[in-house]
N, C-alpha and C positions, 0 to 999 in steps of 0.2 A: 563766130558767135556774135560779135558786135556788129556785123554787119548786115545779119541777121535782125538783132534788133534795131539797129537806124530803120531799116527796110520798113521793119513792121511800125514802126510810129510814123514813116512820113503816109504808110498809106493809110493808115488808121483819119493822119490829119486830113485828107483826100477825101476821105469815106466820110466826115464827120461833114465838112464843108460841104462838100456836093448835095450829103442829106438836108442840110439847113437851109442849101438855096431852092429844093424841090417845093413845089407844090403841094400845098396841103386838102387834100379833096374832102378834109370834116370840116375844116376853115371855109372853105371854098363853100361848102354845103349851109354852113350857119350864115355867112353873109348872103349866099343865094336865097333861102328863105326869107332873112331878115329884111332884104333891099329888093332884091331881082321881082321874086316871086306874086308880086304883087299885081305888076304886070302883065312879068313872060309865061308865068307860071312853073311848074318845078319840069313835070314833063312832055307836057302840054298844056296851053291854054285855051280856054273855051273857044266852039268856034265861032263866035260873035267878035271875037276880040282883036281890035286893028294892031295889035304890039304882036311882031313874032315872037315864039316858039323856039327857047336856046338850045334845049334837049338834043344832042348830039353833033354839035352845030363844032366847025373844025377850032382848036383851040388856040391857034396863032391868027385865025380872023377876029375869034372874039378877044384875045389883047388888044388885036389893034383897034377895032374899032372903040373898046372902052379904053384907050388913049387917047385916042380921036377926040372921042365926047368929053375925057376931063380938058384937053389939053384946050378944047374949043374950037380945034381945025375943022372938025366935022359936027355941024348944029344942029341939035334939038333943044327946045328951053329945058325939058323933062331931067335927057340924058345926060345934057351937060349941069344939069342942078345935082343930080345924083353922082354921075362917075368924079364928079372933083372931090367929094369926098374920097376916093378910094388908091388907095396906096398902091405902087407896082404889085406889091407882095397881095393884096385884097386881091388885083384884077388878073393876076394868074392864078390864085385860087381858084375863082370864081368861075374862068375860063375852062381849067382842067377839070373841075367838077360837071360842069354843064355837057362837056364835049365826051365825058365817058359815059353818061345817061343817054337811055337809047331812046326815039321820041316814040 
C-alpha cells in the first residue's frame, strides 16, 4: 500500500510539472492577437502585405527564429524591437498557437 502511494505522488509530481512547462495555446492566442497580429495576421494576412503569414507555420522554426530576433543573431529593426520583449515561455506560446491554425 505504501508503495502504491509513493508511486502515485511522484507521478502526480511528473504530471503536474510537465503540465506547467506545456505550452499554453489561449496565452499563445492573447499574445498573438496583441503583438503578432498586426502584422502576420491571425490566419492570414492580406495579400498586399510584405510580413508573412505564421498560420500553420512548423513550431520549433517559429521558436527559433523569434530567439533569433530577441536574441539579435538574426536582424530586423521591427522583429528584434518586438521579440525582446517576449519571454521563452511568450515565444512557445505563441509558436504552438500559430503552428496548429490551419492557413
Amino acid at each position: 500500500m505504501k508503495v502504491m502511494f509513493y508511486t502515485a505522488i511522484i507521478l502526480s509530481s511528473f504530471l503536474l510539472h510537465s503540465s506547467s512547462q506545456a505550452a499554453s495555446i489561449y496565452a499563445g492566442q492573447a499574445k498573438a492577437a496583441a503583438v503578432c497580429s498586426q502584422c502576420h495576421g491571425i490566419r492570414k494576412n492580406s495579400k498586399d502585405s510584405i510580413f508573412p503569414g505564421l498560420a500553420g507555420r512548423d513550431a520549433s522554426y517559429l521558436k527559433m527564429a523569434l530567439k533569433q530576433y530577441r536574441d539579435k543573431t538574426r536582424v530586423s529593426d521591427i522583429m528584434n524591437n518586438i521579440a525582446a520583449s517576449l519571454s521563452d515561455k511568450d515565444i512557445s506560446n505563441v509558436a504552438s498557437y500559430y503552428a496548429r491554425l490551419k492557413p
